[in-house]
Structure formats: C-alpha cells, structure tokens
C-alpha positions in Angstrom: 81.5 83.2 121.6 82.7 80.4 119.1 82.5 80.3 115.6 81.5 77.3 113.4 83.5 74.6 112.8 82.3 74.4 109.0 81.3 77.3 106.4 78.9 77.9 103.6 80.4 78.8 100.8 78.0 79.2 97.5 75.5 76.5 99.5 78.1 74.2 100.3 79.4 73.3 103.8 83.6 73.2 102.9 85.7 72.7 106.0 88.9 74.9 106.6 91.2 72.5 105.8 89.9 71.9 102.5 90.0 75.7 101.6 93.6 75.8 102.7 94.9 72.3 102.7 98.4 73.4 103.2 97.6 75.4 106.5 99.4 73.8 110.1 97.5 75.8 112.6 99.7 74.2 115.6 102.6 76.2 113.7 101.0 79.6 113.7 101.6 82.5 115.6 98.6 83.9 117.1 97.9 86.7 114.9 97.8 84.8 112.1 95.4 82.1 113.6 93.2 85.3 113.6 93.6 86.1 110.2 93.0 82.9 109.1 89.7 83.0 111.4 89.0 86.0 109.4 89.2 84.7 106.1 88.2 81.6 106.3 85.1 81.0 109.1 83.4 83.6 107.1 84.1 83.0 103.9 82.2 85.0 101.5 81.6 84.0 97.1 82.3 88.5 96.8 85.6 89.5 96.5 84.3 92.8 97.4 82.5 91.8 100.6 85.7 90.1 101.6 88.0 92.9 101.1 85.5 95.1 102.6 84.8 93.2 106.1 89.1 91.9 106.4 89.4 95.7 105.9 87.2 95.6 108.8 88.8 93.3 111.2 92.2 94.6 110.8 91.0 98.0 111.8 89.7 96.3 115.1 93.2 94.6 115.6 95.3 97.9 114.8 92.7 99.2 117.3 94.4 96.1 120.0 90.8 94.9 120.7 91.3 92.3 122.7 90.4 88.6 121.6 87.0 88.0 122.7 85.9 91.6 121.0 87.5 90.7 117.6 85.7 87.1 117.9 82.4 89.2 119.2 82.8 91.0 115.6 83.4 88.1 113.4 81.0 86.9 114.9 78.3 89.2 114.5 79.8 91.1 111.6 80.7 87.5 109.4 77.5 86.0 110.2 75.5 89.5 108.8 77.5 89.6 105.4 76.8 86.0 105.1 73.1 86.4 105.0 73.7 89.7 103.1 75.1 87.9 100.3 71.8 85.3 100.3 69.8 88.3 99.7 72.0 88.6 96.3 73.9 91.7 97.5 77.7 91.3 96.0 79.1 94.9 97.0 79.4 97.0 100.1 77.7 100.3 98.8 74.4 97.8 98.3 73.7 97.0 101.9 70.9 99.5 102.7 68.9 100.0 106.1 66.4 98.0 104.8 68.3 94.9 104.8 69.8 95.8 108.0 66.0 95.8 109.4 65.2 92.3 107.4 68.1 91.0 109.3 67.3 92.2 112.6 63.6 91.1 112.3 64.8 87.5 111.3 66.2 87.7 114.5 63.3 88.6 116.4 61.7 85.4 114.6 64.4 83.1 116.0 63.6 84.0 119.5 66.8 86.0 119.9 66.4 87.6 123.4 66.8 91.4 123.2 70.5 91.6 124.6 71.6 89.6 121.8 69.4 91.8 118.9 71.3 94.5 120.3 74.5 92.9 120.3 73.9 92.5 116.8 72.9 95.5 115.8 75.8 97.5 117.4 78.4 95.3 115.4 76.6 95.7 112.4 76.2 99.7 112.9 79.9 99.8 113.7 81.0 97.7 110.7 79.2 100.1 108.5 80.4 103.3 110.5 83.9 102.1 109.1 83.2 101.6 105.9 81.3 105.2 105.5 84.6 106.4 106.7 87.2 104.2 104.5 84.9 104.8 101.1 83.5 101.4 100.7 79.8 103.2 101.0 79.1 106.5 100.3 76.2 107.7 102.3 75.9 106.7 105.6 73.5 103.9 106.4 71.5 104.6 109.4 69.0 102.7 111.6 67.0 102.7 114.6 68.8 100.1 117.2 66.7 97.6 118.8 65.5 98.9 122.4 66.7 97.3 125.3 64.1 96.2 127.9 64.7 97.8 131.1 65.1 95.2 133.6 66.1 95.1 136.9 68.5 92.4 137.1 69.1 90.4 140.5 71.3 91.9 142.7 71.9 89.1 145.8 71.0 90.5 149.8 73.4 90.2 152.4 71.1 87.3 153.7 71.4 85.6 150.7 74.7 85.7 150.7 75.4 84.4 154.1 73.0 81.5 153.2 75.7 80.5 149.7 78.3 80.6 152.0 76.9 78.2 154.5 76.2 75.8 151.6 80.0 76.0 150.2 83.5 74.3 150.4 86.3 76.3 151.9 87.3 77.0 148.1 84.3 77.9 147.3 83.4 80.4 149.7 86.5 82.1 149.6 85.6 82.5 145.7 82.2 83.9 146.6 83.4 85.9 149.1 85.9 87.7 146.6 83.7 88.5 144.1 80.9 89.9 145.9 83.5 92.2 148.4 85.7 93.0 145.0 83.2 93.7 142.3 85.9 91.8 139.9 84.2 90.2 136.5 84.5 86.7 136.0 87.3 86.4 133.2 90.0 88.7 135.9 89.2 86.5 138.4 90.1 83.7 137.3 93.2 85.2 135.7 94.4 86.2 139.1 97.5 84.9 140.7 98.8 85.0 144.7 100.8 87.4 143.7 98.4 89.5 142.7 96.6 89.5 146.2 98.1 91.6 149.1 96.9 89.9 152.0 98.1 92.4 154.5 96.6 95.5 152.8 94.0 94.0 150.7 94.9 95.3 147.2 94.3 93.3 144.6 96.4 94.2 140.9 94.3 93.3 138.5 96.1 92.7 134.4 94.6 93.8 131.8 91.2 93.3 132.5 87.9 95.0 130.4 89.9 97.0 127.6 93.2 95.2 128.1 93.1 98.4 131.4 95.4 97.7 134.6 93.2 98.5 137.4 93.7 98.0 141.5 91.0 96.4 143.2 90.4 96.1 147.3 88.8 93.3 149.3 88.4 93.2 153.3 89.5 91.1 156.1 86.9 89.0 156.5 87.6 87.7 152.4 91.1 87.8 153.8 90.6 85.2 156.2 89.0 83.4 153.8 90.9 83.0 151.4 94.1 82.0 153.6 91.9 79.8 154.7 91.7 78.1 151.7 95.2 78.5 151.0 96.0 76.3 153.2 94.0 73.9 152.0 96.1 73.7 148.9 99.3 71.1 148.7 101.3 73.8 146.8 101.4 77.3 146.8 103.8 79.8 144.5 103.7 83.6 143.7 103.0 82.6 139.7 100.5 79.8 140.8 96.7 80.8 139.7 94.7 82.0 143.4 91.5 79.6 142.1 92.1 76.5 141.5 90.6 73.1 140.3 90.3 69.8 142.3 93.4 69.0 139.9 95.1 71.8 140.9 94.8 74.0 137.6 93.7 77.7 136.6 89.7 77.9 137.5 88.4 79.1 133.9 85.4 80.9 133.4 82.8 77.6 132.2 84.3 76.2 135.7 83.0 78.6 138.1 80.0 78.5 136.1 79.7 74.9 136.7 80.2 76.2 140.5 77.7 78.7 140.5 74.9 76.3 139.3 75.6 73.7 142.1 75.2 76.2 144.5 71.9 77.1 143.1 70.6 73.6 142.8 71.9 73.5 146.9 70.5 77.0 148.0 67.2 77.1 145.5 69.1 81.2 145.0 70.3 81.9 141.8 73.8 82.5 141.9 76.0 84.1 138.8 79.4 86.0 138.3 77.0 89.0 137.3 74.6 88.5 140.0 77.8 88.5 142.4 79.6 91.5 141.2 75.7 93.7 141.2 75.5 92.6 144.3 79.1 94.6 145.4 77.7 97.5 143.6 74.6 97.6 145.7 75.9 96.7 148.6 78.3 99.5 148.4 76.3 101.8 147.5 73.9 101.5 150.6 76.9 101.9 152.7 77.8 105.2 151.2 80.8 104.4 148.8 81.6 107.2 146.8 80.7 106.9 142.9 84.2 107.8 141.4 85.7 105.1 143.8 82.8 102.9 143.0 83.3 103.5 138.9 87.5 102.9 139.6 87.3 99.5 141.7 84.7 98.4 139.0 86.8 99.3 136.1 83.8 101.5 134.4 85.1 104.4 131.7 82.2 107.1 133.0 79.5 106.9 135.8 77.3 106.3 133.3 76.6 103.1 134.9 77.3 103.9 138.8 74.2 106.3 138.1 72.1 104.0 136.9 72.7 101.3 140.4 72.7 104.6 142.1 68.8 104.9 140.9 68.3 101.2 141.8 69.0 101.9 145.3 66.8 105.1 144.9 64.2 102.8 144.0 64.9 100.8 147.1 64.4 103.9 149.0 60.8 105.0 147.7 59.5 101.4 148.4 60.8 101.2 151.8 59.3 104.1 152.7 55.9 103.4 150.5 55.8 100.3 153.0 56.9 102.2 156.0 56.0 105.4 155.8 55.5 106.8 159.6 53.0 109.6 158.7 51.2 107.5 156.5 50.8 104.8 159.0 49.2 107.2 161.4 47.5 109.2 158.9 43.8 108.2 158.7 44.0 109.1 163.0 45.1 112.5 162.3 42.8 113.3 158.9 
C-alpha cells in the first residue's frame, strides 16, 4: 500500500525533503526509514495528535509487525488523523464516534468498496483501542464496524485449471501448478528459494510468512515434475537462487505474477488471481477429504475460523448438487 509522495501540512503540499533538508535516506538504517515515514508522510499542525499516533506506531513496531502491517496502519491510521484535524479537532481525547462515522460515510461517498471501509475502520478502532489504554482518551470510543458483504469469491474447478495450464509456458505452469497444489499466498511464493523445495519428499519450508510465522508446506508429484521441468529450462541454478524467476533471471515479485495472471486471463477468458489460486487448494482439498487442522496448518491460518467457513462453501456445493440431482425427487411425481 504506498504512501504519498507529498503532504498537507496546514493546506500546503511540502515535500519531505523540505521538512528535513538534512535527511540522506540512502544512509539510513531501515528502522529509521520507518520513523521518518512516521513522522513525516503524515505530518500533522498538533503536537498532540503527533505524539499520540508515533505513540501509536511504535507500539506496532515493539509489537514486530511486519512491514506491510505498519505501512497498512500509517496508512489508514495517518490518513484518518489527517482529516480529523480538517474537522478542527487538535487533541486525542476530542475524536468522538461521531467523527469516526463522518469519516467512514465519506468513504462510502468515494466509492470505497466494502473491504477497504472495513480495512479502515479496523485500523482506526485499533488506534483508539491503544490510546484508551495508554491515557490519551479516557472513555472508550466505540462504533459499529461497517458490515462486510458476504460473497462467495471464485474458487477455480479442476477443469479450469487444466485449461490455464494448457494456455501456459513451462515457467508458468509450474507457478500455477504450485500455488493451487500448495495453498501458499503470493508474497511466500515469490520469496521462495530451491532450497526451500524438497523435490524428493515434497516439503516446502516456508520463512516468515503471514505474521513473520515459519510454517512447512507440501506439494505433489505431478507439481514436482513440473517444476524440474522448468528448472531445467533455467541457464543457472543454486540453492540461494529464487525458485521463480524473470525472463532476466531475477526474483518473480508479487506486481510480476500479477502481470502473469492477467495474460492468462486475457488467453483463457477465466479469471485467474493468487487468491483465486490458493481458494481453489482449499476447495479442492476439502472435497477430497483433507482434514481441517491439516488444512488450517498448510494454509498458515491461527484458528479454523476460516477452514469452517470453505468447509460451508463446499456444504453449499453439496445441497445444490443434490437440489439438481436429487434421485427421489426425480422420480417423485411417479410415485405421489
């Protein structure tokens, strides 16, 4: 999620470098590149709001969020206290639900699609969680969160799948293939090394991935195959080189396989995504029996919070098979 190259400031757009003239970013270390993203990309006319939402992000770092969480809440977090401070509030214990609610229903305005109301809203409850508990606010504010429509999000068939791989390179089935038959997300796979693949066994380490958690992953012979295949196909191979790779030979990153993904849409007319990819593991598993604690370790989930919920998506699959194939019901009107 990236954060704006300039900031308002008391109306006026000032760039970092002219807040801190003296700063060499190149010579940084990387936590304090992330303090000066704190202080500066969001930079607020209160002293108090400052102090309150630094107060904030250091709790998130001393907490070893990982990266892309602490940019999620300065995002989220900066760009709320921003707006708060338009509305002519200069201290934490004056935010109130109501301004939370004016905020939220701005968003509504702007066409913000419900994920991302949520988003917001979560950040926003959690910033003020922590300041209820360090003393910056007294009473708890509260609010209802925005309600997430319940969709049911495409999951690919086994058809579909055969059909992507038909339409793809050598790299790019293998990369197809070990996404659907791992259930990996799209940042650990392209984080992955060889080394990090057993080809024998099939075990696949996987470092630091959703909540900076070490986890083991598994992928079959016929991915395997697949993706010596395609190692072969490459001019060098070491343990430390990345598994995915570029036409020029370097680390796959996450905008790259979406680039991937949407040429094989425009080829196969199916809409092909990381997330669509690693659903479709989960629901393919499921239907061949996997057990759910197996199921919620390979996917790295913290409860089966959300194996239950594709379990009742394939329940749902159940009832309409049968609604369509029902073998009493088919003969039922001969026997009534």
């Amino acid at each position: 999620m990236g954060l704006e190259p300039t900031i308002s400031c008391l109306g006026s757009k000032r760039s970092t470098t002219e807040l801190h003239p003296h700063v060499n970013m190149p010579n940084y270390t990387a936590h304090e590149v992330s303090m000066v993203k704190t202080l500066q990309i969001w930079k607020l006319a209160s002293v108090a709001l400052t102090d309150a939402y630094t107060d904030f992000i250091l709790s998130r770092q001393a907490m070893n969020c990982t990266p892309a969480t602490l940019d999620f809440y300065r995002h989220t977090a900066g760009k709320f206290l921003q707006w708060i401070e338009g509305q002519n509030i200069s201290q934490p214990e004056e935010v109130s639900a109501r301004y939370v609610c004016a905020y939220l229903a701005l968003s509504i305005d702007e066409g913000k699609k419900d994920i991302t109301l949520h988003a917001r809203a979560r950040a926003i409850r959690t910033l003020l969680r922590f300041w209820h508990q360090e003393g910056y606010i007294r009473e708890l504010v509260t609010f209802d969160m925005p309600k997430l429509e319940k969709k049911r999000l495409p999951v690919l068939t086994a058809d579909q799948v055969r059909l992507i791989c038909k339409a793809c390179n050598v790299r790019d089935k293998a990369i197809v293939l070990f996404m659907v038959d791992s259930g990996l997300r799209q940042a650990e796979v392209v984080r992955l090394n060889w080394e990090d693949i057993d080809m024998q066994s099939g075990l696949v380490r996987v470092r630091e991935g959703k909540g900076k958690k070490d986890r083991s992953a598994v992928i079959g012979t016929t991915t395997r195959r697949a993706l010596l295949g395609y190692r072969r196909s490459l001019s060098t191979i070491v343990d430390s080189s990345p598994s995915f790779q570029t036409d020029e030979h370097t680390r796959f990153t996450g905008s790259g396989l979406m680039m991937m993904f949407r040429r094989l849409s425009a080829k196969t007319g199916i809409h092909v995504t990381a997330h669509a990819l690693r659903r479709t593991f989960t629901i393919l598993s499921l239907r061949a029996g996997m057990d759910a604690l197996h199921l919620q370790n390979l996917r790295g989930w913290a409860s089966l919070d959300m194996v239950n919920h594709y379990a009742q998506m394939v329940d749902e699959d159940l009832l309409q098979a049968h609604a369509a194939h029902s073998p009493v019901d088919r003969f039922a009107k001969q026997i009534v």
